[in-house]
C-alpha positions in Angstrom: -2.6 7.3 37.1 1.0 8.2 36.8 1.4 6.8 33.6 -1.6 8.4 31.9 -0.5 11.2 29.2 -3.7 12.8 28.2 -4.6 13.6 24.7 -5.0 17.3 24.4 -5.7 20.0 22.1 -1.8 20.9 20.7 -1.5 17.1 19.7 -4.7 17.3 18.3 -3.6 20.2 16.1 -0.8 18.2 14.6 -2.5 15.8 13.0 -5.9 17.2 12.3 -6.8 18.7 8.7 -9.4 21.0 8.9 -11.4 21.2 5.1 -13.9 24.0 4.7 -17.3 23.0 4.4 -16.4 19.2 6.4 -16.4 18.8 10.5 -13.9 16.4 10.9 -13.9 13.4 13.8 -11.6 15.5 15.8 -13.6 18.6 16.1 -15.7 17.0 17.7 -14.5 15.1 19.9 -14.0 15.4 24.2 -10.7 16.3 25.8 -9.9 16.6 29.5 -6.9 18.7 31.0 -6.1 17.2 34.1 -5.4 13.7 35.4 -6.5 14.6 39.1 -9.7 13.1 40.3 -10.3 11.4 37.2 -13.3 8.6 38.2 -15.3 11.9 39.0 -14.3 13.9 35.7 -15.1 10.7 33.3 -18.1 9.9 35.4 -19.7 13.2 35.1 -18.8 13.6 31.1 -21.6 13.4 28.9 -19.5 10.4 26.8 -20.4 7.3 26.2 -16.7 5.6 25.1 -13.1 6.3 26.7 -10.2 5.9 23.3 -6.9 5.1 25.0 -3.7 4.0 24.0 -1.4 1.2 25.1 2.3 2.2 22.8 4.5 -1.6 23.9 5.3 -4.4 22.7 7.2 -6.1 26.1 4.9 -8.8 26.5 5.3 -9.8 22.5 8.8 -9.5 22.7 7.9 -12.1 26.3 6.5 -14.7 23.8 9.0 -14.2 20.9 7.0 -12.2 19.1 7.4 -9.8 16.5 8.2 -5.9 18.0 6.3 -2.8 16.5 2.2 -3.2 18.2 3.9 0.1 20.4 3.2 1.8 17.3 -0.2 0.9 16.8 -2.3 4.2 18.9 -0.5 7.0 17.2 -1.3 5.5 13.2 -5.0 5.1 14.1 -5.4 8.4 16.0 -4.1 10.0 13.4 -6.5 8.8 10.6 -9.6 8.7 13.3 -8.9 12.6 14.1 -9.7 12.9 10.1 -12.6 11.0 9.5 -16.2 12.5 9.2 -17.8 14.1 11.9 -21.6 13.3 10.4 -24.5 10.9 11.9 -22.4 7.7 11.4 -19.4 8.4 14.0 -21.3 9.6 16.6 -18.0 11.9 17.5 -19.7 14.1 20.2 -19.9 10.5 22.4 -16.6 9.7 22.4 -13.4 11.1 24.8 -10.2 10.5 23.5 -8.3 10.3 26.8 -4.8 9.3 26.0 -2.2 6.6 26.3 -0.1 5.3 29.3 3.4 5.8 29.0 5.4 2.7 28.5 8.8 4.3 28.0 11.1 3.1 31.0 9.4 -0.5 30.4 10.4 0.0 26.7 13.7 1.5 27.6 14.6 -1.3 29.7 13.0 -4.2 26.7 15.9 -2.5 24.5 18.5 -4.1 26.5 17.2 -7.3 26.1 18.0 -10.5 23.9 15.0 -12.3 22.8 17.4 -15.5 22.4 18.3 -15.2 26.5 16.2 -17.4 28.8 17.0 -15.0 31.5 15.8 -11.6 29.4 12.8 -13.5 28.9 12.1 -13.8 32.3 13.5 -10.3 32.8 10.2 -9.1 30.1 7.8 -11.3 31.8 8.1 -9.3 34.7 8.4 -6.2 32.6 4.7 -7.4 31.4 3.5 -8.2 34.5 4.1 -4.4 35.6 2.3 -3.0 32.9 -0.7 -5.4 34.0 -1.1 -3.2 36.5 -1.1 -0.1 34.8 -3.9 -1.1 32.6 -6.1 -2.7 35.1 -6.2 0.2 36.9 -6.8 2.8 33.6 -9.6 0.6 32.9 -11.5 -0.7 36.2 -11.6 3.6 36.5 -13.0 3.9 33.2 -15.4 1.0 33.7 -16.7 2.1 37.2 -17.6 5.5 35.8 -19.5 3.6 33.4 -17.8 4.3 30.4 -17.1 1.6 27.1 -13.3 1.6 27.0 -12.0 1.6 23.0 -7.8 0.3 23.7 -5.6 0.7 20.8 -2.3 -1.3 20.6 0.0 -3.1 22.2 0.2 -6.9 22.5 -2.8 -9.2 23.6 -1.2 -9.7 27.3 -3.2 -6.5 27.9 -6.3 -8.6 27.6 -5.6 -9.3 31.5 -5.3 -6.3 32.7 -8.9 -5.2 30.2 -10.2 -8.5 31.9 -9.3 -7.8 35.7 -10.0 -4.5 35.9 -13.3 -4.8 34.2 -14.5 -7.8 36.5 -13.4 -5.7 39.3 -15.4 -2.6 38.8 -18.5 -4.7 38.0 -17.6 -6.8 41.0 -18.2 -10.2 39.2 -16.5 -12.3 36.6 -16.9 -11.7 32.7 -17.3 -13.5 29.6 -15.0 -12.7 26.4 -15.2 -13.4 22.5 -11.9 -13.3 21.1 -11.2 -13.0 17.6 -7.7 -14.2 17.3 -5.9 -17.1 15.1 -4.4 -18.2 18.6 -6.2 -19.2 22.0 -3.5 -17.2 23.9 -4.6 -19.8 26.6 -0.9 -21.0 27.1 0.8 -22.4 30.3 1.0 -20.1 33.2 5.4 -19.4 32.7 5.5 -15.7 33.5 3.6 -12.7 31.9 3.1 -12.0 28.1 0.8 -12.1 25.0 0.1 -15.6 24.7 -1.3 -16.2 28.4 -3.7 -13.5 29.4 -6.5 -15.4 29.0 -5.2 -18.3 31.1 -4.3 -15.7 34.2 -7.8 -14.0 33.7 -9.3 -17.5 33.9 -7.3 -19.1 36.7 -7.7 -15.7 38.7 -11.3 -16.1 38.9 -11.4 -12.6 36.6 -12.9 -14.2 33.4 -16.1 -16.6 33.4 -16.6 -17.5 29.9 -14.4 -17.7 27.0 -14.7 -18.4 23.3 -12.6 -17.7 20.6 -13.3 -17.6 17.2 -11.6 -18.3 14.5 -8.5 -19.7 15.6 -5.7 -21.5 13.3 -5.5 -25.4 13.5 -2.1 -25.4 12.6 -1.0 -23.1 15.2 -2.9 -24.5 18.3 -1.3 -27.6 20.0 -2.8 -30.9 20.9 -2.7 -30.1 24.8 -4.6 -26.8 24.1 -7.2 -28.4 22.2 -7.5 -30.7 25.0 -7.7 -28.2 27.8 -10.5 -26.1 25.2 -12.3 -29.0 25.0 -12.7 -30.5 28.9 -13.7 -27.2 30.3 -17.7 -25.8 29.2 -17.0 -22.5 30.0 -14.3 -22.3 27.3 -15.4 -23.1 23.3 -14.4 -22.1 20.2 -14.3 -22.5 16.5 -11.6 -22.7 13.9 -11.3 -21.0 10.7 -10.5 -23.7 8.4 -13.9 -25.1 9.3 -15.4 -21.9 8.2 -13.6 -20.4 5.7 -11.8 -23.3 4.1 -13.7 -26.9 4.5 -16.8 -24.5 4.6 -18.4 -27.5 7.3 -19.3 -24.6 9.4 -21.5 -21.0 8.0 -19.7 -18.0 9.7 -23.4 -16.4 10.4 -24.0 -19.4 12.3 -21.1 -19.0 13.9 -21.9 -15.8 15.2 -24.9 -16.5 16.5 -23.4 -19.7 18.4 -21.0 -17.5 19.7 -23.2 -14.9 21.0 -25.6 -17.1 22.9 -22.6 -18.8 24.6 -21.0 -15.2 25.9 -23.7 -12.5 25.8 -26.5 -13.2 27.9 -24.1 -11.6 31.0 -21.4 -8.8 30.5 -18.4 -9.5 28.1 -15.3 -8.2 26.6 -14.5 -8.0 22.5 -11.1 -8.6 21.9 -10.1 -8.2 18.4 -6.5 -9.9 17.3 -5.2 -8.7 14.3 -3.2 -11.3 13.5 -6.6 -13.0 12.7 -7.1 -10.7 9.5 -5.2 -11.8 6.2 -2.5 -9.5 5.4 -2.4 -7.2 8.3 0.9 -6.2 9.5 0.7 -7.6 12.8 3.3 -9.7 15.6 2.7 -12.7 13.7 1.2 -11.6 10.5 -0.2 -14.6 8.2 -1.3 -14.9 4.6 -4.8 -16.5 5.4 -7.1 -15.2 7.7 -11.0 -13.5 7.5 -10.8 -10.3 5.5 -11.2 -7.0 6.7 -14.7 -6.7 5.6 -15.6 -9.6 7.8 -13.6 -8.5 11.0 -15.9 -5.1 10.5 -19.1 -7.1 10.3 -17.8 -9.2 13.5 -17.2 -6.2 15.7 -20.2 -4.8 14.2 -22.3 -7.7 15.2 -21.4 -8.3 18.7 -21.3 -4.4 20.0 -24.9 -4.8 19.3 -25.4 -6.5 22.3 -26.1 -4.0 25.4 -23.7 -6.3 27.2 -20.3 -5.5 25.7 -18.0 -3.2 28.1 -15.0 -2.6 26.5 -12.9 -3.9 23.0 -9.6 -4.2 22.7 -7.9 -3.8 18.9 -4.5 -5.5 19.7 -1.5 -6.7 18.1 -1.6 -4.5 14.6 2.3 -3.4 14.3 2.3 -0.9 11.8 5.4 0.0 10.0 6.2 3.6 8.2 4.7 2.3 4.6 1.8 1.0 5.9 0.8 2.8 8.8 -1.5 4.6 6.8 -3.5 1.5 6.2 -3.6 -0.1 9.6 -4.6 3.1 11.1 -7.6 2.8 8.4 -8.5 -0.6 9.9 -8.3 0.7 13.4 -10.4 3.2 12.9 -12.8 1.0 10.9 -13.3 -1.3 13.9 -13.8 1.6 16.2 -16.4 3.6 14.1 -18.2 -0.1 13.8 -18.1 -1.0 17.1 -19.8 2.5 18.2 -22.1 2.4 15.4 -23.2 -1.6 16.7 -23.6 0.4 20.0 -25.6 3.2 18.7 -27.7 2.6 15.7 
C-alpha cells in the first residue's frame, strides 16, 4: 500500500463548511491514521463502504483519449464533504480512505506524445503498473468485506476493480457497465478501452453486459465478438432512447437477471451521460436523472460489491457540477444499498 495517501482530518478541514444548526456529510464520516495493517483496521470498522480515489488519466492518454479524469476525486470530495448528514446519506457507514498516488506515473505521461507509436507503448505499460496498484487497494478492501465507492480515473481501472474483486471472493464476477463504449477492444497493451477484454480473457470476469452503448461508435468486429459469446450481452441506446424499439425499465430488468443472481461489479461511464465533461464527452446520451435511477436500481441487489464512477474529467468551470454528479451517484448507490 505504498501508494495509498489517506484522507485525514487537516484535508477534511479545507474543504468542509460547517453551518450552524446543519451536520454536514463530513462530520460524520470515518477516517483512519495509519496505512499499517490495513485488512485488520477496515475489517474491524463498523463501515459498510470504502470512498477512494484514483487521480490519472495514463491509460486515457493509452487509448487517445482526452487527459483531465486525474481530476475527477478531489471535485467530488469536495462537494460530498458538504452534503447533508441526515437519514438519506447514511454518512456514519461510509470511510473515506483516500487515493493512491499516481504522481511519478503522471510525471512520466508528461513526457509523452500521444501522436508517437512508441510513447503509446511506453503508457501502456505505465497503465499496466497502476493495474496493480488498484487490484491490490481493492481485493484488501473487498476481503474485509467492505463495498468499495472509486472515484476517477479512466475505465482501464475496471481491471484492476475486476481482478482484485474476483480474487478476494475467490471466484469470477459478473459486471453491468453503463458506458457508450464496450471497452472490449483487442488485447494491444494496457489502457481504458480494454479492461474488460483482460478481465474476461484472465478468467477474472464471468459475465458482462453493457448497457447503453453507442452504435456509431462500436465496430462491426465488436458486435460480432458481443454477439457469439452468451456470457457477454448488451443493449444500445438508440434502441432505447431514440427508435424507442426497446423500454429502458425493461431494460433494466433484462439486465439484472442476466448479471445479478451471483456477485457483480457497477461500473458507471460518464461518457454515457449527455453533456458531462468527460474523455470523450458527447452531446447525446441518458440524462443525469436516469444514470441516478440506474445506479439506484442495481445497488438494490445484495449482490453488488463495488462501483466505479469513471472517466468524468472536470475542468476549473465546471468542476463544481461534476463533483455534483459524483456525489449524486454515490449517495444513490448507498441509499439502493440501504433503504
Amino acid at each position: 500500500m505504498d501508494k495509498l495517501v489517506l484522507f485525514n482530518n487537516s484535508i477534511k478541514k479545507q474543504f468542509l463548511n460547517k453551518r450552524a444548526a446543519e451536520t454536514k456529510f463530513g462530520e460524520s464520516i470515518t477516517t483512519i491514521n495509519d496505512v499499517c495493517n490495513i485488512y485488520e483496521t477496515l475489517n474491524n470498522l463498523d463501515v459498510s463502504y470504502v470512498i477512494i480515489g484514483l487521480p490519472e488519466d495514463v491509460g486515457v492518454f493509452a487509448n487517445h483519449g482526452k487527459p483531465g479524469t486525474r481530476n475527477a476525486f478531489h471535485a467530488a470530495i469536495k462537494v460530498l464533504l458538504n452534503i447533508q448528514d441526515n437519514d438519506y446519506t447514511f454518512a456514519k457507514k461510509v470511510l473515506i480512505l483516500g487515493h493512491l498516488d499516481f504522481d511519478t506515473e503522471l510525471e512520466k505521461l508528461s513526457k509523452l506524445n500521444s501522436q508517437k507509436k512508441k510513447d503509446i507503448v511506453k503508457a501502456r505499460k505505465l497503465t499496466a503498473e497502476i493495474d496493480k496498484h488498484v487490484t491490490q487497494l481493492i481485493y484488501t478492501i473487498v476481503k474485509a468485506n467492505k463495498i468499495p465507492i472509486i472515484i476517477g480515473g479512466g475505465h482501464n481501472n475496471a481491471y484492476g476493480n475486476i481482478k482484485g474483486t474476483s480474487l478476494a471472493l475467490n471466484k469470477p464476477i459478473n459486471v453491468i457497465n453503463f458506458d457508450a463504449h464496450t471497452d472490449f477492444r483487442k488485447e494491444e497493451g494496457r489502457h481504458s478501452g480494454n479492461g474488460f477484454t483482460y478481465a474476461f480473457n484472465e478468467g477474472f470476469l464471468n459475465q458482462y453486459f453493457i448497457f447503453g452503448l453507442h452504435e456509431n461508435y462500436t465496430s462491426k468486429d465488436i458486435f460480432k465478438a458481443l454477439d457469439s459469446n452468451k456470457r457477454i450481452n448488451y443493449n444500445s441506446f438508440e434502441a432505447m432512447q431514440v427508435r424507442k424499439e426497446l423500454k429502458f425499465k425493461t431494460e433494466l430488468k433484462k439486465a439484472q437477471d442476466f448479471i445479478c443472481q451471483d456477485n457483480f461489479g457497477i461500473e458507471i461511464d460518464c461518457d454515457a451521460i449527455e453533456g458531462i465533461s468527460s474523455s470523450a464527452m458527447s452531446p447525446t446520451g441518458f440524462s443525469v436523472t436516469k444514470a441516478r435511477r440506474f445506479v439506484n436500481e442495481f445497488a438494490k441487489n445484495k449482490n453488488a460489491k463495488y462501483i466505479h464512477i469513471c472517466e468524468a474529467a472536470p475542468t476549473p468551470k465546471n468542476s463544481g457540477q461534476i463533483g455534483k454528479l459524483i456525489t449524486s451517484l454515490i449517495t444513490d448507490f448507498i441509499r439502493g444499498q440501504e433503504i
